[in-house]
C-alpha positions in Angstrom: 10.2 0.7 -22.9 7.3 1.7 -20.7 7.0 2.5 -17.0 4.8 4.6 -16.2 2.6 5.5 -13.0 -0.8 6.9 -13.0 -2.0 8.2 -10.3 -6.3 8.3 -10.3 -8.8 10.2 -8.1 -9.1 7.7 -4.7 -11.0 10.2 -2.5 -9.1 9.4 1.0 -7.6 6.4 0.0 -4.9 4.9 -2.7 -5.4 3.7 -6.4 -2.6 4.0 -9.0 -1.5 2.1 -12.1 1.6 1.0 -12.6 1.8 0.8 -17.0 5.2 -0.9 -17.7 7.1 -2.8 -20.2 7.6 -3.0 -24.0 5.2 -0.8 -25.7 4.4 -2.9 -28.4 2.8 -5.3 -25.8 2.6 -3.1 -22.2 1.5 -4.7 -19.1 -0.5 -3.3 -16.1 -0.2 -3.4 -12.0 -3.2 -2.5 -10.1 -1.6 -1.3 -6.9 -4.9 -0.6 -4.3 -8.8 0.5 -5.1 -9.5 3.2 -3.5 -12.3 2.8 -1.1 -16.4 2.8 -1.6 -17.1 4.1 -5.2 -13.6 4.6 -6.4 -13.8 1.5 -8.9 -17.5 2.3 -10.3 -16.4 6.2 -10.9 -12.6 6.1 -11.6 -10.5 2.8 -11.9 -12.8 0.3 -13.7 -13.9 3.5 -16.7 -9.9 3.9 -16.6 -9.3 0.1 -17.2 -12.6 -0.3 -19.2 -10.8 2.6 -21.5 -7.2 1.0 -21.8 -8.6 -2.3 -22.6 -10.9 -0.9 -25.8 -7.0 0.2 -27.0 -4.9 -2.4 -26.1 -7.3 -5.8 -26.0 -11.0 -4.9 -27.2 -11.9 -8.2 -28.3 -10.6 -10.4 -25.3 -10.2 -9.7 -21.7 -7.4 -7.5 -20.2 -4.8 -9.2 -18.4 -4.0 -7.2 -15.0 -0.3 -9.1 -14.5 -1.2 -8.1 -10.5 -3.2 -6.5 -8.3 -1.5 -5.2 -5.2 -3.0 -4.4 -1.9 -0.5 -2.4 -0.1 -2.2 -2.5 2.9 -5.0 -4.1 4.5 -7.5 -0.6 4.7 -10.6 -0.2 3.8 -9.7 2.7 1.5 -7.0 0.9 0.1 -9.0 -2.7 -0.3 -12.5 -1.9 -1.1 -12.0 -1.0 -4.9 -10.1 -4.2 -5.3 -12.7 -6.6 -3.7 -15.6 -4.3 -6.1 -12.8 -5.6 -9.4 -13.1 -9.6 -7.7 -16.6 -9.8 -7.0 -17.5 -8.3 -10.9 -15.0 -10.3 -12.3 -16.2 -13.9 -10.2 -20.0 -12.7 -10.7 -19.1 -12.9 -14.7 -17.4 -16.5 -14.5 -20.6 -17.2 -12.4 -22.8 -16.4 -14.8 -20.8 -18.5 -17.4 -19.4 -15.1 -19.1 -16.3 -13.4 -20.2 -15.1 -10.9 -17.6 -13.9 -8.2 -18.8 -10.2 -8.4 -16.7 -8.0 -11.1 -16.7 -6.2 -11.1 -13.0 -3.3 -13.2 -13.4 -1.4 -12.2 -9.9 -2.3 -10.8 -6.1 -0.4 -9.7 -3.3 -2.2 -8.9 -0.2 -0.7 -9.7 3.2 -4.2 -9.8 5.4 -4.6 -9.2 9.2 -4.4 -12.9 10.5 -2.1 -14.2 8.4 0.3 -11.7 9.3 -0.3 -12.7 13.1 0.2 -16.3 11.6 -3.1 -17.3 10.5 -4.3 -17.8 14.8 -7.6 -16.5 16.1 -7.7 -14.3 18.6 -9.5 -16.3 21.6 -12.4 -15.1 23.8 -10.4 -15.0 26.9 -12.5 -14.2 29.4 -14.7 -17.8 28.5 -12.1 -20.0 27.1 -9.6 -22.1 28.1 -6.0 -22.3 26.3 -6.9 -26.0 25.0 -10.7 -25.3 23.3 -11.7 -23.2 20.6 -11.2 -19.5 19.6 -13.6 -16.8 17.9 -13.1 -14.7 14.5 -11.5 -11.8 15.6 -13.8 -9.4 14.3 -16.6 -10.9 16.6 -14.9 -9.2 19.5 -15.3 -5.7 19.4 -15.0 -5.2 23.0 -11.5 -6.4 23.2 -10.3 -3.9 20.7 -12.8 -1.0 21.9 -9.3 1.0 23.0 -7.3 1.0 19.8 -6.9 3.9 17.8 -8.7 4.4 13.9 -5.7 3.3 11.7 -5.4 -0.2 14.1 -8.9 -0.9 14.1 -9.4 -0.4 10.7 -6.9 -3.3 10.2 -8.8 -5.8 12.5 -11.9 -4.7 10.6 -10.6 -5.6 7.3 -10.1 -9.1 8.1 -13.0 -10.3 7.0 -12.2 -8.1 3.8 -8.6 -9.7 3.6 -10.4 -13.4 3.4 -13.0 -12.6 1.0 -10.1 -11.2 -1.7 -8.1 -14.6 -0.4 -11.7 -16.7 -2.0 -11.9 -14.3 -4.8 -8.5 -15.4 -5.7 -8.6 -18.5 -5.4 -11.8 -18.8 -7.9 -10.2 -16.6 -10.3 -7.6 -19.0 -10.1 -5.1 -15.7 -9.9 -2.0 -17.2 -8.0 -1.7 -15.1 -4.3 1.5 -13.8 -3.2 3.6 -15.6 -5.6 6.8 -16.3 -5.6 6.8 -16.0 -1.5 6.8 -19.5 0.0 5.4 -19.7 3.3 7.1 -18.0 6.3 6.8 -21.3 8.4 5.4 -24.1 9.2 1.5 -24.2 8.9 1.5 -20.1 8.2 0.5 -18.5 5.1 3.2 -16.9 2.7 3.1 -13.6 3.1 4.4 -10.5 0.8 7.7 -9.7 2.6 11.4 -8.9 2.4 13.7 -12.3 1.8 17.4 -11.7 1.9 17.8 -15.1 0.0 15.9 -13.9 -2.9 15.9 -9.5 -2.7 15.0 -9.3 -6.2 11.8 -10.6 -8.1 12.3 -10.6 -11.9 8.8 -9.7 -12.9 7.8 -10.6 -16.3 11.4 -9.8 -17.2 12.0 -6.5 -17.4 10.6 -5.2 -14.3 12.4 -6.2 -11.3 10.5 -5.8 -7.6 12.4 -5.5 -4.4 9.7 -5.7 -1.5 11.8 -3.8 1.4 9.0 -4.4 4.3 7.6 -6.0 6.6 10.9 -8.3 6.9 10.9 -11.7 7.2 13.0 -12.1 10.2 10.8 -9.6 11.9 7.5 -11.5 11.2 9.1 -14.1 12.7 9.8 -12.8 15.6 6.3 -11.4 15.9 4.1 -14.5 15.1 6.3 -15.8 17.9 5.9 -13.1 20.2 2.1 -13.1 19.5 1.6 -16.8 19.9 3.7 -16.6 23.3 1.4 -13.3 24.2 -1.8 -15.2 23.1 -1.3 -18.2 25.2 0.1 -16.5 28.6 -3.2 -14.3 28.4 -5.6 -17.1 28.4 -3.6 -18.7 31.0 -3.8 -15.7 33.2 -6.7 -14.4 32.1 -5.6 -10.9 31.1 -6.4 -8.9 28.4 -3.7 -6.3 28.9 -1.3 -9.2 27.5 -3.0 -8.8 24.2 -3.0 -4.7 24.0 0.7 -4.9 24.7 1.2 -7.0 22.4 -0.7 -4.8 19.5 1.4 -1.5 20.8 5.0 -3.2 20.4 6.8 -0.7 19.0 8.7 -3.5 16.9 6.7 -6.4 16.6 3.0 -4.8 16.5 1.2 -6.5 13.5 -0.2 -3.0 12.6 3.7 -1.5 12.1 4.4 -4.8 9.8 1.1 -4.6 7.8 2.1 -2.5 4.7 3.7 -3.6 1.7 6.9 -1.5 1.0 8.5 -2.3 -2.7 11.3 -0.5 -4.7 10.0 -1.0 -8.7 12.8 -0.5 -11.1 12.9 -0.8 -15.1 15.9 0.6 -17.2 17.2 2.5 -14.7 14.3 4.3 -12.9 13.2 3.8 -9.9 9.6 3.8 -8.0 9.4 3.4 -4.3 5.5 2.7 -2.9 5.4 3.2 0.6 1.1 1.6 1.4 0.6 3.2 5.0 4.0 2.3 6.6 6.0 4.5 8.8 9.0 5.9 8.3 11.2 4.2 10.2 10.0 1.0 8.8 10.9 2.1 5.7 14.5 3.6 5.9 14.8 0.5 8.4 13.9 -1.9 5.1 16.0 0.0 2.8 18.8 -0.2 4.6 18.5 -3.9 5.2 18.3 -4.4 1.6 21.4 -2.2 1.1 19.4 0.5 -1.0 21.1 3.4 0.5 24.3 5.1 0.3 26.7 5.3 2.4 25.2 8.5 3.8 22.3 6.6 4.7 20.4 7.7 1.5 18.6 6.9 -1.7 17.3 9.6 -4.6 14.0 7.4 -6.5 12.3 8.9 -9.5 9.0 8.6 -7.9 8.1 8.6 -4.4 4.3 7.6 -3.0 4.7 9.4 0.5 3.3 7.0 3.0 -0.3 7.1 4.5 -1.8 10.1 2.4 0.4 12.7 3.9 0.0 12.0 7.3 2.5 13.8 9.7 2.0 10.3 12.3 4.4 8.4 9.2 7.1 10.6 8.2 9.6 13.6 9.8 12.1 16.0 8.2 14.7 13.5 8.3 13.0 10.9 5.9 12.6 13.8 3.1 16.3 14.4 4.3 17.6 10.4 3.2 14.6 9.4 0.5 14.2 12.4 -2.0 12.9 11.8 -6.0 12.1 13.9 -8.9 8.7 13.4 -8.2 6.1 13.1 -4.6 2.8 11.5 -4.8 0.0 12.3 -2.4 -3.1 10.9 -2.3 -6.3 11.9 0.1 -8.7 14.4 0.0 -8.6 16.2 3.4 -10.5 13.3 6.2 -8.5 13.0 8.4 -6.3 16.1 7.9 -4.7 14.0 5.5 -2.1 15.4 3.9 -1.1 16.8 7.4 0.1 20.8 6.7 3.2 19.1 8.9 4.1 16.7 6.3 4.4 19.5 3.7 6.5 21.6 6.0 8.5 18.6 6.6 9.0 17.8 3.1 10.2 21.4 2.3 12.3 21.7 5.2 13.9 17.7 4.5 14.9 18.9 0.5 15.4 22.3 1.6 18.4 21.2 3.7 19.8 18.8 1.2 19.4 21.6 -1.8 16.9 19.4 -3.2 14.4 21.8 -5.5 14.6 20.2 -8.6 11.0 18.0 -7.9 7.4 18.1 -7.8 4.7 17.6 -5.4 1.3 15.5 -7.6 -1.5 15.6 -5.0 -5.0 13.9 -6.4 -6.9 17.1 -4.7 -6.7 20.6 -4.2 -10.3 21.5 -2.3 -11.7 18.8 0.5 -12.3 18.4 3.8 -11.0 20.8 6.9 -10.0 23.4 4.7 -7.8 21.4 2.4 -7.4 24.1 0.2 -6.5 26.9 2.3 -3.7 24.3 3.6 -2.3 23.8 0.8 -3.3 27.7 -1.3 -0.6 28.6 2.3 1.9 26.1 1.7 2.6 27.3 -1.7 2.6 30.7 -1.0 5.1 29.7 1.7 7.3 28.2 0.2 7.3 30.8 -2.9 8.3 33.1 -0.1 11.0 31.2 0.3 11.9 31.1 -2.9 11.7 27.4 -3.4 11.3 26.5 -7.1 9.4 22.9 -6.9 5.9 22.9 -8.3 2.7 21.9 -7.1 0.4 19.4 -9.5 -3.0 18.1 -8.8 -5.5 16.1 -11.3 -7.0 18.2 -13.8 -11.0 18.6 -13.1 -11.4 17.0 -16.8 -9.5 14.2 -16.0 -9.7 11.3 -14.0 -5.7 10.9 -12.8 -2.2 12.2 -12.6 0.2 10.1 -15.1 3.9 10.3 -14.6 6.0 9.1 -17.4 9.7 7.5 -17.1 10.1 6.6 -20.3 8.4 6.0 -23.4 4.7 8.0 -23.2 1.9 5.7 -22.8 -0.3 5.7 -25.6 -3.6 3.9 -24.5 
């Protein structure tokens, strides 16, 4: 068997390949795109490459293409894969992919599919505006948030992508309610999803019972602020530490085949994610879990993790993607993580970052962390994409081949 996950050059964002499966007849994951220019330069050469190996005189079936979360640098890649392979059934040709799967939880249907209403204009009974026609209203929330609300028209777009494809979205989730959409989450009825056999997929966050509680919170939220008239409603509403749709917007999974393990993290905080493990009973009874590979959350930025979460979740290998913008990977995150294993006696591991030199100095920051923690006598390694070569691949198994 197969399972294998490559990491390729995503500039600030995320774009990795999950290869798994019997290697007589392997199967593929896209999990994110990268943002502007990562498909044209890195993922579609990559695919374009594995399919002249594995299917070069048919198209190449992607079993799914995950969006972990909602971001431009995570999304843009993917809707760049939809619109080339819709513009060839267009045109009344072969595309060169075959997309048979996609889960993508987007902005409004995670706030259950409502509008957000003018409320200065509007009264609770008439109709409501696209929330990215409001601006204004959202003028005081920070990058990461907005960039969420600004992807909504990105997360409907993939939604009519899919739907001409005829690639089934966010299947086998049923929908969380009533009139809302079904949405990638964590079911306690059904923990496990058996895919294609031998892979099973345990989605750990954003938790069902918490969406809930926040689609209900929101609509509550929504209609006392057009009744009063007050914004303020709304931004407390967003800032909930619990119930915030920004805190419940990435996909969290735990991948397993023949023993290994995989946990991708999208942009999600820490908490969120030792919160969804332990829900799904994944840790010990010390409160931890050891993975094989671990995609550290938001490209290494110190706002998603602290000592303690490299304390509880440690693996064999650490994946971080970005390129420097926005400090990302944070020089706190790498302290953290060497501190975290370092008081666990965890040295046995290495760190795969997609780039050494980038923006702010990234390779001073990280040329001081590893002479740090070689002064400390810490044995892990360091590993970052070869200039020749377009990604990192970490094998569990078998080798990949194509």
């Amino acid at each position: 068997m197969i399972f294998s996950l490559e990491v390729l050059q995503a500039k600030h964002g995320d774009c990795l390949i999950l290869h798994y499966g019997d290697p007589d007849n392997p199967k593929l994951i896209v999990i994110d795109g990268g943002p502007g220019g990562v498909y044209r330069n890195h993922l579609k050469p990559r695919l374009l490459e594995i399919k002249n190996t594995l299917s070069p005189n048919d198209k190449l079936p992607i079993s799914m293409i995950m969006v972990s979360h909602m971001d431009d640098d995570h999304v843009n890649g993917v809707l760049d894969l939809t619109n080339e392979v819709t513009s060839a059934l267009e045109d009344q040709e072969e595309p060169d992919f075959d997309i048979e799967n996609m889960w993508f939880n987007s902005f409004d249907d995670i706030i259950g599919n409502l509008e957000i209403p003018n409320l200065s204009s509007i009264s609770a009974s008439t109709q409501s505006i696209d929330i990215t026609s409001l601006p204004s209203l959202f003028s005081n929330i920070d990058h990461h948030h907005s960039a969420v609300i600004s992807s909504t028209s990105q997360g409907r777009q993939l939604r009519k992508d899919a739907d001409f494809i005829n690639a089934m979205v966010n299947f086998p989730f049923g929908d969380i309610a009533n009139g809302k959409a079904n949405l990638v989450r964590f079911d306690s009825s059904n923990p496990i999803i058996n895919w294609n056999t031998d892979l099973k997929i345990e989605v750990v966050h954003p938790n069902e019972q918490r969406l809930k509680e926040m689609q209900e919170k929101w609509d509550k939220d929504l209609k006392k602020a057009k009744d009063n008239g007050d914004n303020s409603i709304i931004f407390a509403s967003l800032g909930d530490r619990d119930k915030s749709p920004f805190n419940l917007a990435s996909i969290v999974c735990l991948m397993e085949l023949d023993g290994k393990t995989i946990l991708l993290t999208g942009d999600s905080r820490d908490d969120d994610i030792i919160s969804g493990l332990e829900t799904a009973g994944k840790l010990d009874a010390e409160g931890k879990l050891h993975v094989d590979i671990l995609k550290i959350p938001h490209h290494g930025s110190d706002k998603n993790v602290s000592r303690s979460f490299f304390e509880k979740i440690t693996a064999d290998h650490y994946i971080i993607s970005g390129n420097g913008r926005h400090h990302n990977p944070d020089k706190a995150t790498l302290v953290m993580l060497e501190e975290g294993t370092g008081i666990v006696n965890h040295d046995d591991f290495t760190i795969h970052m997609t780039n050494h030199t980038g923006k702010f100095d990234l390779e001073g920051k990280i040329d001081q962390f590893i002479a740090g923690k070689n002064a400390n006598n810490r044995t892990f390694t360091v590993n970052f994409i070869d200039d020749s070569k377009n990604s990192i691949l970490i094998d569990l198994l078998q080798a990949i081949d194509h």
